[in-house]
N, CA, C and O atoms as a CHARMM CRD file, in Angstrom:
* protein
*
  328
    1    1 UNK  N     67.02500 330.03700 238.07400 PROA 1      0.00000
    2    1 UNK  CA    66.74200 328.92100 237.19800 PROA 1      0.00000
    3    1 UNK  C     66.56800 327.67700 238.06300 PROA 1      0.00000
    4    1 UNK  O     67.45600 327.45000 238.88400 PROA 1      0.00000
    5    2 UNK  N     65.46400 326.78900 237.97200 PROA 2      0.00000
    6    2 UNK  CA    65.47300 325.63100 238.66100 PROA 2      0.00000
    7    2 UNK  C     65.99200 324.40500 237.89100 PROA 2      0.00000
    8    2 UNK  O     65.93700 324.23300 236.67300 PROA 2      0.00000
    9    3 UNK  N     66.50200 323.58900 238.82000 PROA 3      0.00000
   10    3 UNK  CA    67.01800 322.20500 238.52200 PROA 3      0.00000
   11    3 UNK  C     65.93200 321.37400 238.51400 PROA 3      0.00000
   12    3 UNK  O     65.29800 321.16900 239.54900 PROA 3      0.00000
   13    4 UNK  N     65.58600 320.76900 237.25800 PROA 4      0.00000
   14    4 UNK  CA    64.62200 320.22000 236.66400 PROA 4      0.00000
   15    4 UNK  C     65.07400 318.52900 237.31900 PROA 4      0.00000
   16    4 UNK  O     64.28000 317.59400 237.42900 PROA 4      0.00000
   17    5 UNK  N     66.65400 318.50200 237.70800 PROA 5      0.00000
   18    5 UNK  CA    66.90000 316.88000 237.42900 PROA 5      0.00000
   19    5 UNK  C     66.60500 316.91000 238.92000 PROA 5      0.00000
   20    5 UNK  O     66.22700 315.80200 239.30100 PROA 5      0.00000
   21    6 UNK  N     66.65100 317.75900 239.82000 PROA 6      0.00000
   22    6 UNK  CA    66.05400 317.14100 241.23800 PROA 6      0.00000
   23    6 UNK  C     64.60800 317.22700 241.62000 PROA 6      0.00000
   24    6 UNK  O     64.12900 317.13000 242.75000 PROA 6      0.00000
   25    7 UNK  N     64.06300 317.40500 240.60500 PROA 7      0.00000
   26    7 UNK  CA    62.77000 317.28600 240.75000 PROA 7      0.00000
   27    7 UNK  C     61.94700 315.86100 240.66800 PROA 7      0.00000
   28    7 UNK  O     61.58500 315.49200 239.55100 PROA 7      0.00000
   29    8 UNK  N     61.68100 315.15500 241.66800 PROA 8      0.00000
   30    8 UNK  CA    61.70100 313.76300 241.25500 PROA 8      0.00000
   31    8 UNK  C     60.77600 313.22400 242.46600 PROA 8      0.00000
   32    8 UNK  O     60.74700 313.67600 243.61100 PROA 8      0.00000
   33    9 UNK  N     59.81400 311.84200 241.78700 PROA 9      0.00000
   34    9 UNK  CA    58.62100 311.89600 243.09900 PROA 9      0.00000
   35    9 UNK  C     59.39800 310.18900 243.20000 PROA 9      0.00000
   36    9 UNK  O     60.32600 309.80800 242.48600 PROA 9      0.00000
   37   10 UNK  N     58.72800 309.40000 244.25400 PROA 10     0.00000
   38   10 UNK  CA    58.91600 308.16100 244.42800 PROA 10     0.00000
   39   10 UNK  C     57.47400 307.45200 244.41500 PROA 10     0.00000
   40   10 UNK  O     56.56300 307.70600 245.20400 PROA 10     0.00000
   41   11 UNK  N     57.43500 306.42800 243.27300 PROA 11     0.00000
   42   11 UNK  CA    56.08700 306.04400 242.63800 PROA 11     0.00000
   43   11 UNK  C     56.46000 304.67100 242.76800 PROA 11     0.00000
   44   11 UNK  O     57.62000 304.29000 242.92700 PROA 11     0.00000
   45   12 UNK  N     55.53900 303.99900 242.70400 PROA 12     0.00000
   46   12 UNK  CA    55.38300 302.20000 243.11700 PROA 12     0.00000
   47   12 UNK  C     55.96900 301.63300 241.70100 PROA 12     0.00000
   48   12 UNK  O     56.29200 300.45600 241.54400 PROA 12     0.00000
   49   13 UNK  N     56.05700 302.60100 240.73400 PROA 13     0.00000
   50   13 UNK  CA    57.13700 301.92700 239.31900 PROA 13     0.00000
   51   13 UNK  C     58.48900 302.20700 239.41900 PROA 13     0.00000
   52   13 UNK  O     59.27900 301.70900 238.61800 PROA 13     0.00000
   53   14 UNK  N     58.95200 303.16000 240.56500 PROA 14     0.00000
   54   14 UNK  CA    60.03400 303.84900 240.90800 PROA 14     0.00000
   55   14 UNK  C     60.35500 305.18800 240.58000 PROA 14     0.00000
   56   14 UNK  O     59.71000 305.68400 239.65500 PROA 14     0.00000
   57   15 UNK  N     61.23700 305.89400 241.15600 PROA 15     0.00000
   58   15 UNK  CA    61.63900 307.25500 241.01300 PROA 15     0.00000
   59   15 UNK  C     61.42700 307.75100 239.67900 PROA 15     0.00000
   60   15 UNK  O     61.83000 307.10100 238.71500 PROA 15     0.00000
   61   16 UNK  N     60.80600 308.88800 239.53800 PROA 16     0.00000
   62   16 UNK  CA    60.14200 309.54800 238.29800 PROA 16     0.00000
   63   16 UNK  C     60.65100 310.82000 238.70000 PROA 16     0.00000
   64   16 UNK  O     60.92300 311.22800 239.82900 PROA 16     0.00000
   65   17 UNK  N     60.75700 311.54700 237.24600 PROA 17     0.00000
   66   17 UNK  CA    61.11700 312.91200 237.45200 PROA 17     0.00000
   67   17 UNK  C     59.61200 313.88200 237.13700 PROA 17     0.00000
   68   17 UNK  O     58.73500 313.63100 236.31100 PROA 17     0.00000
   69   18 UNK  N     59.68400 314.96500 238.04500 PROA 18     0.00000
   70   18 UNK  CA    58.43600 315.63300 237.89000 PROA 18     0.00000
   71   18 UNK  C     58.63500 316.81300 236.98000 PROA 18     0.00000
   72   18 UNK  O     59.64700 317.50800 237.06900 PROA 18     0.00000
   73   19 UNK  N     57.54300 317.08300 235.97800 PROA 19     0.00000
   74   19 UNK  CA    57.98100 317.97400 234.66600 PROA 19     0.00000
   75   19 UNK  C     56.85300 319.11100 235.75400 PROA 19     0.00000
   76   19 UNK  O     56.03400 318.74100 236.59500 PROA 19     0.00000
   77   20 UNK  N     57.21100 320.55600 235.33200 PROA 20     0.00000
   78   20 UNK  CA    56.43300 321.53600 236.54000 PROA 20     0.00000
   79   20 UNK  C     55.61400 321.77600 235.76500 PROA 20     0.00000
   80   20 UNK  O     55.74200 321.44000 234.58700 PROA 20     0.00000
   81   21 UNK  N     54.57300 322.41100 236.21300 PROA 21     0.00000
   82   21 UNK  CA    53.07800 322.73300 235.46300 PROA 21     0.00000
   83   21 UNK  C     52.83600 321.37600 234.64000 PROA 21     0.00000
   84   21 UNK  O     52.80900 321.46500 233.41300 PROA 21     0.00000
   85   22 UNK  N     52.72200 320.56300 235.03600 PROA 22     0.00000
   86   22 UNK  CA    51.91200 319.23600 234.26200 PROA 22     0.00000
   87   22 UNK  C     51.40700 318.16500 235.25300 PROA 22     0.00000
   88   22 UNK  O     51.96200 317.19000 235.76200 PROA 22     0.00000
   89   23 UNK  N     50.31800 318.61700 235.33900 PROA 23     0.00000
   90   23 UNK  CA    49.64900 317.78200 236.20800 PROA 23     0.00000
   91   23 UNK  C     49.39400 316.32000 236.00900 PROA 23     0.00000
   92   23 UNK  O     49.25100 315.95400 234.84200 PROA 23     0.00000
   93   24 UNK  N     49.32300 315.53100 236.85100 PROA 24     0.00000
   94   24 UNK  CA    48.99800 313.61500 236.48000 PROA 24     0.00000
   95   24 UNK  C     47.82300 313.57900 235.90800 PROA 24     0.00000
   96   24 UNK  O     46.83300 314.24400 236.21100 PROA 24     0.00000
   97   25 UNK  N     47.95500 312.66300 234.93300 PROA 25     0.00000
   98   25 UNK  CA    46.27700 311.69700 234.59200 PROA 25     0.00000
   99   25 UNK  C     45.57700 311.57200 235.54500 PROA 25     0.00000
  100   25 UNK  O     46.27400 311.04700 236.41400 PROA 25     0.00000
  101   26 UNK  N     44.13200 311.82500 236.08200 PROA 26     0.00000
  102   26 UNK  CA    43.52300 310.89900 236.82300 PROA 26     0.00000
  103   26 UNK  C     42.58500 310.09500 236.10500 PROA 26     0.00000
  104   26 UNK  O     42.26600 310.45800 234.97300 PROA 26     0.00000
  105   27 UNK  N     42.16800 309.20700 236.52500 PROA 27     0.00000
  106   27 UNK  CA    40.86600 308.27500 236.38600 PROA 27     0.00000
  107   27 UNK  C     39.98600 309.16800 235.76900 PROA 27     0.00000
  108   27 UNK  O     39.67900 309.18100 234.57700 PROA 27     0.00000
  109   28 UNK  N     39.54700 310.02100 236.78200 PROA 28     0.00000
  110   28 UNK  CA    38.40100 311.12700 235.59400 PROA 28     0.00000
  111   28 UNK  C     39.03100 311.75400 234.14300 PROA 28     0.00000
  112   28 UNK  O     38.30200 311.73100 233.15100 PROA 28     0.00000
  113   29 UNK  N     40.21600 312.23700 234.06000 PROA 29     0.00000
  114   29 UNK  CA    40.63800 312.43100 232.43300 PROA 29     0.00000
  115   29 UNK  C     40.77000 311.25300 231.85500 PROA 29     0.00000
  116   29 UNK  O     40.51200 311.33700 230.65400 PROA 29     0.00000
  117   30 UNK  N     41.09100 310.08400 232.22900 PROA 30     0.00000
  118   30 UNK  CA    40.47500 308.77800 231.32900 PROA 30     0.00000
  119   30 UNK  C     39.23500 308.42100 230.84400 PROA 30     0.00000
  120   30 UNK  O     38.85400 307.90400 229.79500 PROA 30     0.00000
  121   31 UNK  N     38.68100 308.82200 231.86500 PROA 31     0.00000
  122   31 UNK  CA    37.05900 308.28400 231.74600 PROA 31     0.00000
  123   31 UNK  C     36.68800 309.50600 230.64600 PROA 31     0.00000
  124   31 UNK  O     36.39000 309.30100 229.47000 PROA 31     0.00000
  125   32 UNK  N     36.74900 310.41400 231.09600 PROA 32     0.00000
  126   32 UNK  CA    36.69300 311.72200 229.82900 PROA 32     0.00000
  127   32 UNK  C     36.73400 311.82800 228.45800 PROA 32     0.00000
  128   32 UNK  O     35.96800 312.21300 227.57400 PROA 32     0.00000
  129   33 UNK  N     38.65200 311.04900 228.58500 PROA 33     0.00000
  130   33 UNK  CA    38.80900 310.58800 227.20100 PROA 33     0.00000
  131   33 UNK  C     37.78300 309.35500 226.41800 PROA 33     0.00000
  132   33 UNK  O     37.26200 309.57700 225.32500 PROA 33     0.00000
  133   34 UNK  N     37.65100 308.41300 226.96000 PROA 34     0.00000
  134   34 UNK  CA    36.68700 307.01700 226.80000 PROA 34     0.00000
  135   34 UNK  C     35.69600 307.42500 226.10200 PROA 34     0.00000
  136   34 UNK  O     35.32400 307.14500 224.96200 PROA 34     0.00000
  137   35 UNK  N     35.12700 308.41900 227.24300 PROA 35     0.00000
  138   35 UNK  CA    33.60900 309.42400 226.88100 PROA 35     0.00000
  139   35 UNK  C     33.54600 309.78900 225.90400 PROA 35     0.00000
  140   35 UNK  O     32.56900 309.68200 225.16300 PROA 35     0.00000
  141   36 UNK  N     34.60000 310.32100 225.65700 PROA 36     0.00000
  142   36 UNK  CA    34.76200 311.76600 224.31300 PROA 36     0.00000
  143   36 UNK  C     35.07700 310.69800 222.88100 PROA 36     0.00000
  144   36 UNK  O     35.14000 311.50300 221.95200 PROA 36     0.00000
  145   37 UNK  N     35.21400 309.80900 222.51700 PROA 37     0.00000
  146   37 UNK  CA    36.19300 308.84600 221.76000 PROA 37     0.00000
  147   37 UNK  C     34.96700 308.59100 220.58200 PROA 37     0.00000
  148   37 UNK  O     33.86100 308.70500 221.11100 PROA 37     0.00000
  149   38 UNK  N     34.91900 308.39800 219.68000 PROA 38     0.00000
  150   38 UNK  CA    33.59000 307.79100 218.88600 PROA 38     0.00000
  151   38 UNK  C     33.33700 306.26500 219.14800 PROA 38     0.00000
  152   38 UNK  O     34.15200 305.36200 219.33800 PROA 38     0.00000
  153   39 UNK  N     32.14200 306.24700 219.10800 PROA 39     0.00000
  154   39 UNK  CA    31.90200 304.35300 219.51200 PROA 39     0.00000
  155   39 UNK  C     32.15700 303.68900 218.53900 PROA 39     0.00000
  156   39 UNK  O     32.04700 304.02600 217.36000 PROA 39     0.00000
  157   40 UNK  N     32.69600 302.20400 219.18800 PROA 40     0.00000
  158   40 UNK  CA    33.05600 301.53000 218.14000 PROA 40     0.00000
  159   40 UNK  C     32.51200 300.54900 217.62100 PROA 40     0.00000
  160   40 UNK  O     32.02400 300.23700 218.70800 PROA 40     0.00000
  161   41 UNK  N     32.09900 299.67400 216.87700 PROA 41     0.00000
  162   41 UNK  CA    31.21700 298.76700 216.80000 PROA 41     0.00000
  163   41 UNK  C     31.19100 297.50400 217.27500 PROA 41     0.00000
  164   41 UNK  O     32.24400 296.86600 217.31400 PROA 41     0.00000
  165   42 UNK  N     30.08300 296.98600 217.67600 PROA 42     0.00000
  166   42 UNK  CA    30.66400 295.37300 218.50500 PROA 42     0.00000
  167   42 UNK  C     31.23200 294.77600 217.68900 PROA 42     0.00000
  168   42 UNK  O     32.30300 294.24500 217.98300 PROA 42     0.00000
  169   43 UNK  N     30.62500 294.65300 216.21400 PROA 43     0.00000
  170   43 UNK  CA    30.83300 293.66000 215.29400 PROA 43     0.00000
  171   43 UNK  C     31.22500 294.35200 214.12700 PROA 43     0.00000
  172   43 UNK  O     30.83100 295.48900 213.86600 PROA 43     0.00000
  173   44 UNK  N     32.18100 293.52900 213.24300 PROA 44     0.00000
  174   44 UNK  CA    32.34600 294.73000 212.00300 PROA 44     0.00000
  175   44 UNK  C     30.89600 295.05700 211.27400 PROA 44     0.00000
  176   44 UNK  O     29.73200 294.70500 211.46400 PROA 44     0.00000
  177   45 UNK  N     31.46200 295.76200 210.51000 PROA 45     0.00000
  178   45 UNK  CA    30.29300 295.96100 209.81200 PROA 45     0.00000
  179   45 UNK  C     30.14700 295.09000 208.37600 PROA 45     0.00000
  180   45 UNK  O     31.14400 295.03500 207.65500 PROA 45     0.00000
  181   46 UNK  N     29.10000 294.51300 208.02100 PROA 46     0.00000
  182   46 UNK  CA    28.72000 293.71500 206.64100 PROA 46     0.00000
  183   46 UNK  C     29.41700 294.13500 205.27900 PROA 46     0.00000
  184   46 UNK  O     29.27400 295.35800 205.25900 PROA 46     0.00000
  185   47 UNK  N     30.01500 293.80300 204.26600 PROA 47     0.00000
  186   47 UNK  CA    30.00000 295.24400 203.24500 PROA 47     0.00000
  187   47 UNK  C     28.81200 295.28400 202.50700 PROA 47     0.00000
  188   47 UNK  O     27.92200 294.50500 202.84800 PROA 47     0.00000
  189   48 UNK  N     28.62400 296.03000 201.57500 PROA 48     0.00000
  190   48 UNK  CA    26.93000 296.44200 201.15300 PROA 48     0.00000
  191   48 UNK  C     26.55400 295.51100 199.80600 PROA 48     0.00000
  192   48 UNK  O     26.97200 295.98500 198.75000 PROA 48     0.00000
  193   49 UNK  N     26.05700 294.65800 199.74300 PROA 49     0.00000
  194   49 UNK  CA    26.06900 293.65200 198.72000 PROA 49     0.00000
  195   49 UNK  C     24.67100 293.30600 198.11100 PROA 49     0.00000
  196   49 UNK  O     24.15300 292.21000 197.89700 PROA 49     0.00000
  197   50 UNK  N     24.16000 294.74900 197.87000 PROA 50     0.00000
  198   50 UNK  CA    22.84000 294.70600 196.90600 PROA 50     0.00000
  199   50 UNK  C     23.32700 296.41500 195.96900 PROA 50     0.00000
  200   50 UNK  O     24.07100 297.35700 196.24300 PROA 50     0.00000
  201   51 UNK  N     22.31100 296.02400 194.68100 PROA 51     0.00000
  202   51 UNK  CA    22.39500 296.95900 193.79800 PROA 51     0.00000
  203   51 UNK  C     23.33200 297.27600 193.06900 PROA 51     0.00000
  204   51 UNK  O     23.86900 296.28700 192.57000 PROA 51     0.00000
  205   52 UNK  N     23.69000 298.05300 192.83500 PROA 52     0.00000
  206   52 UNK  CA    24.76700 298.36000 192.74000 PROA 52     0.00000
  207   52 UNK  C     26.33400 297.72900 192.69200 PROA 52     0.00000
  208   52 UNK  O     27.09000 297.37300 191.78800 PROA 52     0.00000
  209   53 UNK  N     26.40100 297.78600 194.12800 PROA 53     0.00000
  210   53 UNK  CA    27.63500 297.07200 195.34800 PROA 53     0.00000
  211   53 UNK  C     27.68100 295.87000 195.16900 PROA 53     0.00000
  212   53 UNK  O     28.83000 295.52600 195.44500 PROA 53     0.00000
  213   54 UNK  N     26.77600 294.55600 194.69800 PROA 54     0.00000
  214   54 UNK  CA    26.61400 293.38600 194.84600 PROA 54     0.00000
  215   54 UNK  C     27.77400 292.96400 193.90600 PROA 54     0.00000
  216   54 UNK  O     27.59600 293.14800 192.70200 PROA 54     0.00000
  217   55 UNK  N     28.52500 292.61300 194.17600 PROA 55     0.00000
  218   55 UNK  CA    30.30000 292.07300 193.17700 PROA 55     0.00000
  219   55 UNK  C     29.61200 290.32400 192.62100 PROA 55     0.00000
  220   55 UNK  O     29.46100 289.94700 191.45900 PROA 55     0.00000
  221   56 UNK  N     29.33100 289.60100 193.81500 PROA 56     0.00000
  222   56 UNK  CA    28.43500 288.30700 193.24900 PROA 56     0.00000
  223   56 UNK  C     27.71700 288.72700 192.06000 PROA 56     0.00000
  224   56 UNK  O     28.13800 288.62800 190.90700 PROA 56     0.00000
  225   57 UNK  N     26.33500 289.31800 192.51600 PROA 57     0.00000
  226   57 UNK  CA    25.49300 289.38700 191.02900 PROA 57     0.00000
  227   57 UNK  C     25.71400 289.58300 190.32800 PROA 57     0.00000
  228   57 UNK  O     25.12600 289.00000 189.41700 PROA 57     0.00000
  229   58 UNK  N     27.06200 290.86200 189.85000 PROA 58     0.00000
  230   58 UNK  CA    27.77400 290.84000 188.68200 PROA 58     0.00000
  231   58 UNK  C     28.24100 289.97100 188.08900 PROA 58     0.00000
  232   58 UNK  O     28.46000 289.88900 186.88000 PROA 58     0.00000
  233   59 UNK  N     28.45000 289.18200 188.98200 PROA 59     0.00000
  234   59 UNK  CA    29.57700 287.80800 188.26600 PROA 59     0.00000
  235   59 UNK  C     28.83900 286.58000 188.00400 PROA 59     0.00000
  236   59 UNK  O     29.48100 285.55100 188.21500 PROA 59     0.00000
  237   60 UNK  N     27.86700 286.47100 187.67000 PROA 60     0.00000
  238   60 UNK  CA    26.95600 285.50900 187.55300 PROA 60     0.00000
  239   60 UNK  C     26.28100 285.66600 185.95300 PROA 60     0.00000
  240   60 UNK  O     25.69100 286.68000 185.57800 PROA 60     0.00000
  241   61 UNK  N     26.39500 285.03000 185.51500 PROA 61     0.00000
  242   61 UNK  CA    25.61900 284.80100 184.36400 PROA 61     0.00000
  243   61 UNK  C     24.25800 285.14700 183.65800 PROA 61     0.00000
  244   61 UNK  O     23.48200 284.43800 184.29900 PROA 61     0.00000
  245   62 UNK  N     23.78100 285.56700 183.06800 PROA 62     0.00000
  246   62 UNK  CA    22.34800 286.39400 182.47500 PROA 62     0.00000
  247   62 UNK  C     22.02200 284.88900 182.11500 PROA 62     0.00000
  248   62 UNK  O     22.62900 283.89300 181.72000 PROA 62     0.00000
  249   63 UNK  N     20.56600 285.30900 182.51100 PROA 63     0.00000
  250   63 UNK  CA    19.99500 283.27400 181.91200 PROA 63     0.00000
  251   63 UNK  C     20.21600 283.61800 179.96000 PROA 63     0.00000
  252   63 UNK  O     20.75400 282.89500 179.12100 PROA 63     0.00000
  253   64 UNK  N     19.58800 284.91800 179.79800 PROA 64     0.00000
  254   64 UNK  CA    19.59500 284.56200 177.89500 PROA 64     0.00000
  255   64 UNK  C     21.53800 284.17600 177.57100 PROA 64     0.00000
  256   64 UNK  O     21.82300 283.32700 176.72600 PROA 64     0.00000
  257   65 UNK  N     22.52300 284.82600 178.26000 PROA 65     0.00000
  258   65 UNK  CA    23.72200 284.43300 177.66200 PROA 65     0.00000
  259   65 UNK  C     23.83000 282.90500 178.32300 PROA 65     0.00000
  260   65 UNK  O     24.31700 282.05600 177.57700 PROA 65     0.00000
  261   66 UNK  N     23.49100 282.55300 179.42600 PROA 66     0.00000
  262   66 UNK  CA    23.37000 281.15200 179.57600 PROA 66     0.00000
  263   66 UNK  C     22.64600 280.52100 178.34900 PROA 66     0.00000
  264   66 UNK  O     23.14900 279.51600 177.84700 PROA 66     0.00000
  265   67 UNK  N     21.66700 280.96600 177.91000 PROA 67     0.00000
  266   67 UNK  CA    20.59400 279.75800 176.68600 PROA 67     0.00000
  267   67 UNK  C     21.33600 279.85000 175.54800 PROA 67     0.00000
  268   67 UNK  O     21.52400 278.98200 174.69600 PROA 67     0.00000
  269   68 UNK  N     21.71400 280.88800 175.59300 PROA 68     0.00000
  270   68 UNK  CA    22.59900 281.14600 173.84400 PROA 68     0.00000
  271   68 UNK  C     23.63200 280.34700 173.78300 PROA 68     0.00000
  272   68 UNK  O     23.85900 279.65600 172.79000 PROA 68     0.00000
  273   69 UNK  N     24.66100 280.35700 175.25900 PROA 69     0.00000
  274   69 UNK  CA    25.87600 279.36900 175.53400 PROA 69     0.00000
  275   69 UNK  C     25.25000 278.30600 174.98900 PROA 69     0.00000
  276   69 UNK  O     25.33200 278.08200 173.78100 PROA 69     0.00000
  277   70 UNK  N     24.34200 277.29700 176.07700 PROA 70     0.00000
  278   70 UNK  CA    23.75500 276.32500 175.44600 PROA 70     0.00000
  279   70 UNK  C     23.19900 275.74600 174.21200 PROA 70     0.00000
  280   70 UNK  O     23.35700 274.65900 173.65600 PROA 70     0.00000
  281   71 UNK  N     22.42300 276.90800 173.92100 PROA 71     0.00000
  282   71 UNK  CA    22.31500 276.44700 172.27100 PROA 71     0.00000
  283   71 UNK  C     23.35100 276.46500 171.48800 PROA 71     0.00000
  284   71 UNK  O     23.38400 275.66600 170.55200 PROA 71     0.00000
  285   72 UNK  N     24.41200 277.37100 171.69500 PROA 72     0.00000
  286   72 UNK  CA    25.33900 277.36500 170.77600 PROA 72     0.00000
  287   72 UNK  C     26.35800 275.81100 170.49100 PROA 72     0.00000
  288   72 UNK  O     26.98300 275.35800 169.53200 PROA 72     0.00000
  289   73 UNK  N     26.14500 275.46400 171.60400 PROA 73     0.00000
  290   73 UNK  CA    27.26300 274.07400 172.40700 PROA 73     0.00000
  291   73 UNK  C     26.12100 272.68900 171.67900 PROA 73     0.00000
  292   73 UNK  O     26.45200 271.78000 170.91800 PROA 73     0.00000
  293   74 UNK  N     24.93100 272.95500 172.18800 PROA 74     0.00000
  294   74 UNK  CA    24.00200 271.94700 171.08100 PROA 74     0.00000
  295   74 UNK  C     23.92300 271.75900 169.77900 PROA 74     0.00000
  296   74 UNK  O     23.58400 270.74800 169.16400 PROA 74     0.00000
  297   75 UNK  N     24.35400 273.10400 169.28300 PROA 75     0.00000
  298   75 UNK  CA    24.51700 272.96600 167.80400 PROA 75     0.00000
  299   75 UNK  C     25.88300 272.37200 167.51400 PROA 75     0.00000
  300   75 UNK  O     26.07600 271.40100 166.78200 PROA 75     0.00000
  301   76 UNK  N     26.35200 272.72000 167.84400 PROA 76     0.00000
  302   76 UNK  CA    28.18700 272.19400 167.53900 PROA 76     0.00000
  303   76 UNK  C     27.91700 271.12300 168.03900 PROA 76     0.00000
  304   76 UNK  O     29.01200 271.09900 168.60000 PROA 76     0.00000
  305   77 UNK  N     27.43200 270.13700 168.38300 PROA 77     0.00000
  306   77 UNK  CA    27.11400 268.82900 169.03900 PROA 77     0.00000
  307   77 UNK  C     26.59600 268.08800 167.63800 PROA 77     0.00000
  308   77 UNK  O     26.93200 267.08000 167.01700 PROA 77     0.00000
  309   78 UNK  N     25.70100 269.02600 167.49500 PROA 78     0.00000
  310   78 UNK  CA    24.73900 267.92200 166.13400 PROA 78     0.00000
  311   78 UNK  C     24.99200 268.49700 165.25100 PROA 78     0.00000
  312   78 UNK  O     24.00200 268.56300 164.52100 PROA 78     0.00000
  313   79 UNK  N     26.10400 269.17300 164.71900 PROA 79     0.00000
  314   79 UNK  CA    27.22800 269.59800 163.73400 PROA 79     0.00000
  315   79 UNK  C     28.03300 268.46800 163.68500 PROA 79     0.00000
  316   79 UNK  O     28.26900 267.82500 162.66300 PROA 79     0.00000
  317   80 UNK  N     28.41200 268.25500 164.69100 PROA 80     0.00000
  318   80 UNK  CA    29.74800 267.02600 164.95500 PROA 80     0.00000
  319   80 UNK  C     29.22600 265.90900 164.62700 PROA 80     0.00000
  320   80 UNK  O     29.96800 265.24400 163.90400 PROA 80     0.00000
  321   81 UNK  N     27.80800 265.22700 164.97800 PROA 81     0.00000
  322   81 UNK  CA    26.87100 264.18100 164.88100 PROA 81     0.00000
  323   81 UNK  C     26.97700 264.02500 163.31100 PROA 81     0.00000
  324   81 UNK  O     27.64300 263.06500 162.92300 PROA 81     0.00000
  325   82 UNK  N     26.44600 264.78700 162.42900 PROA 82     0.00000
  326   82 UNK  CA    26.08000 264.56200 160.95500 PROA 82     0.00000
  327   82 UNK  C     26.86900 264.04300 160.39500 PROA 82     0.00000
  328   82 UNK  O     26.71600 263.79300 159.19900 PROA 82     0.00000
């Protein structure tokens, strides 16, 4: 059986213990990983704000329920007048 706790390298962060069969990261399995990773976008992305999706245009007013508002508010005006 080997002694796992004297297994130990001297590294510029200090004494590390070495696990057996596990080799170090290099630079190339980073770069690998980087490689392999999905890209990410520079900038977010917009959200989708036509058709459908558009939350504004929904919320905006139809000109006929706008004219009807209005007329309705003109009449109660020259209701009040008489």
């Amino acid at each position: 059986m080997t002694d796992f706790a004297n297994l130990t390298e001297i590294t510029p962060e200090g004494e590390q213990t070495v696990a057996p069969a596990i080799a170090p990261i290099t630079l190339a399995d980073r770069l690998a990983q980087c490689a392999a990773a999905p890209l990410q976008p520079s900038r977010p992305q917009k959200p989708c704000d036509h058709g459908l999706f558009d939350e504004v245009r929904r919320n905006q007013l139809d000109l006929i329920d706008f004219l009807r508002a209005a007329d309705s508010a003109a009449s109660t005006t020259l209701k009040r007048k008489e």
